[in-house]
N, C-alpha and C positions, 0 to 999 in steps of 0.2 A: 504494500500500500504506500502512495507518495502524496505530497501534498499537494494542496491549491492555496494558494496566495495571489490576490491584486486582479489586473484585470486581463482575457483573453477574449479574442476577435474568433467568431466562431462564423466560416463560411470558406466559400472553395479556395486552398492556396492557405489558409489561416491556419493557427493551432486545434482548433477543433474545427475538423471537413464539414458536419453537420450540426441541428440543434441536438439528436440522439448521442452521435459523441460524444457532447457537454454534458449530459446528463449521466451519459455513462461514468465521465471521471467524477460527478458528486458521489455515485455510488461507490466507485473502488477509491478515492482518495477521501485526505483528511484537510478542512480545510482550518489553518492557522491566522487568519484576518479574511477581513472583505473578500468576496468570490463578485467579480462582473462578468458578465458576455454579453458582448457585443455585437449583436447581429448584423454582419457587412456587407449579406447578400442581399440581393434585389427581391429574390424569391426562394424558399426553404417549400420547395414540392416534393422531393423525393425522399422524406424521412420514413424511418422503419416503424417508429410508435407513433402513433397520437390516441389518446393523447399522451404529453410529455409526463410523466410520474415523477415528480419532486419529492423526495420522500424523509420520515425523519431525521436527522440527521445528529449521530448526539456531542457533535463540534460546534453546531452552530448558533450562535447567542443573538444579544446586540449588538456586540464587537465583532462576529465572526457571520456576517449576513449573506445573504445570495443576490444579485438582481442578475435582472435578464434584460436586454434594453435593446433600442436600435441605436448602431453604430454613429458618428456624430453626421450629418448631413444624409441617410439613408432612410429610404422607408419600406421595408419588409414587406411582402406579401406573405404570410402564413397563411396554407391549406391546409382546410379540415370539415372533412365532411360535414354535410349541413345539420346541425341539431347536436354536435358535439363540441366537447370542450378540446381549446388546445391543450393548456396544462391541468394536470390534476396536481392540486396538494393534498399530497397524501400523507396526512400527520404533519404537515409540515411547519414552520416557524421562522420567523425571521425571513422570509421570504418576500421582494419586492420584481413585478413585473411592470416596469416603468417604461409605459410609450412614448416617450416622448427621445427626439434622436438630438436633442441639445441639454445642456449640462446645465440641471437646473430648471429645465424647461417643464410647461406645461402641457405643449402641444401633443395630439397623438398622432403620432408616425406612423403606428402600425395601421397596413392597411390589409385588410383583410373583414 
């Protein structure tokens, strides 16, 4: 098991290929501070789950939070079949899905 620490850019060419990747290293690692991902693609069509299962995690606090955002200038397309959830929390805490693709921002980016 390895850790997550700070922020990774999760899309083709990035540290994580897909949103399923990212999700995979919450399960097998440990995270020691803030975990972000950064959605850098235009569109996230060909993932293995949806939806995404965030699950509990017994690292993660106030100190030790997750978010999942779009990357800074990018707007996401997420697909997911109609009448379903992208993410489930499952047990989950400290968990923040912030649409917005500016630091700070209110706007929502994700389209979908």
């Amino acid at each position: 098991m390895g850790t997550l620490c700070g922020s990774y850019n999760v899309g083709v060419g990035q540290t994580f290929e897909t949103i399923t990747d990212a999700m995979m290293a919450l399960d097998n690692n440990t995270g020691t501070c803030p975990v972000t991902f950064l959605l850098t693609d235009e569109e996230y069509l060909n993932e293995m789950y949806l939806p995404f299962a965030i699950n509990s995690y017994p690292w993660s606090s106030a100190t030790k939070s997750i978010t999942i955002k779009p990357a800074p200038g990018v707007t996401p397309n997420l697909i997911a079949y109609t009448g379903y959830a992208i993410f489930w929390l499952h047990g989950a805490a400290y968990v923040t899905i912030d649409g917005s693709n500016t630091e700070g921002g209110t706007d929502r980016s994700f389209d979908n």
